[in-house]
C-alpha positions in Angstrom: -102.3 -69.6 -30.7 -99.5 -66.9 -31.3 -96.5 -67.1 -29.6 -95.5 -64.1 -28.5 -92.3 -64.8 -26.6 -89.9 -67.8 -25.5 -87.0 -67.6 -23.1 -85.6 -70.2 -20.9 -87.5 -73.1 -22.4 -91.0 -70.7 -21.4 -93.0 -70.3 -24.3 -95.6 -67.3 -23.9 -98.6 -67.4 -25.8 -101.7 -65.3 -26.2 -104.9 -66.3 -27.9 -107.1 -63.9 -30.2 -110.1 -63.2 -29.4 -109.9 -64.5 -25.9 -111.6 -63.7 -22.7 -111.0 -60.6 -20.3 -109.3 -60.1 -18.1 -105.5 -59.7 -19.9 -103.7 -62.7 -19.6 -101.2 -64.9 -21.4 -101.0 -68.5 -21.8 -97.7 -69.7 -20.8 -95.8 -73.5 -21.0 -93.0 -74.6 -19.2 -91.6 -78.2 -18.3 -95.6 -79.7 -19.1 -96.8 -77.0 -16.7 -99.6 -74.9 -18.0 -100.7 -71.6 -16.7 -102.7 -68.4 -17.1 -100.9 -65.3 -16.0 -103.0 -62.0 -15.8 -100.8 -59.0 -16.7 -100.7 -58.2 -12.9 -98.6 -61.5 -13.1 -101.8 -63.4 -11.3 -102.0 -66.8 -12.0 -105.5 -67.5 -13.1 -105.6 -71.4 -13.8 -103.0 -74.3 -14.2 -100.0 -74.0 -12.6 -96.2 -73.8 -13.0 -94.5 -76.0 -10.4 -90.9 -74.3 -11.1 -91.0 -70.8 -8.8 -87.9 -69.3 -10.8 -89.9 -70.2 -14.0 -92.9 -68.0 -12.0 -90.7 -65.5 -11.2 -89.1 -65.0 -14.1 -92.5 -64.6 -16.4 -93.3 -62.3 -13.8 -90.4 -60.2 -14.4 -91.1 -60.4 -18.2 -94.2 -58.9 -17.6 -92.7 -55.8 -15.6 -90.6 -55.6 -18.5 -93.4 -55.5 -21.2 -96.2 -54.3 -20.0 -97.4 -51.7 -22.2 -96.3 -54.1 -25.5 -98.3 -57.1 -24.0 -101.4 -54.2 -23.5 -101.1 -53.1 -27.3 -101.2 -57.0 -28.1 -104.2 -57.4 -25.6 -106.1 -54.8 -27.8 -104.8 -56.4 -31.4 -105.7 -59.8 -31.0 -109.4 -58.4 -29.4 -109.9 -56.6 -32.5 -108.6 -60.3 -34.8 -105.0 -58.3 -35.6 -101.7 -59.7 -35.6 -100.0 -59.6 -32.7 -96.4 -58.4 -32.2 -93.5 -60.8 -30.9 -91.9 -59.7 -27.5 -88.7 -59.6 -27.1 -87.3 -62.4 -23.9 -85.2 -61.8 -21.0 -81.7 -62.6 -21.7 
């Protein structure tokens, strides 16, 4: 699964070919979660809330570059990296 992002020991990852709604798969501390681009968590969980928040605010952030990679890995093309909060 590609990464597309990691920032504050979060690593953000979205599968190809994967099912709708948009969503990334994200890892932090052994916590696993789904995040829709709405910033909805789907499944899993991540137990640290400024971890939550702050994927979240990535999201905000890049939105339309997390839609474009959506639509590339639907279609079996490489996705782009994202730049990470700082």
């Amino acid at each position: 699964m590609p990464e597309l992002s990691r920032f504050f020991g979060i690593v953000v990852r979205m599968y190809y070919d994967d099912h709708e709604p948009p969503h990334i798969h994200v890892e932090y501390a052994g916590d696993k979660a789904v995040i829709d681009c709405d910033g909805n968590v789907l499944q899993g969980f991540l137990s640290s809330r400024t971890a939550l928040h702050l994927v979240r605010e990535w999201i905000n952030l890049h939105l339309d570059e997390l839609e474009k990679d959506w639509k590339l890995a639907k279609n079996g093309r490489e996705i782009h990296k994202i730049a990470p909060l700082e």
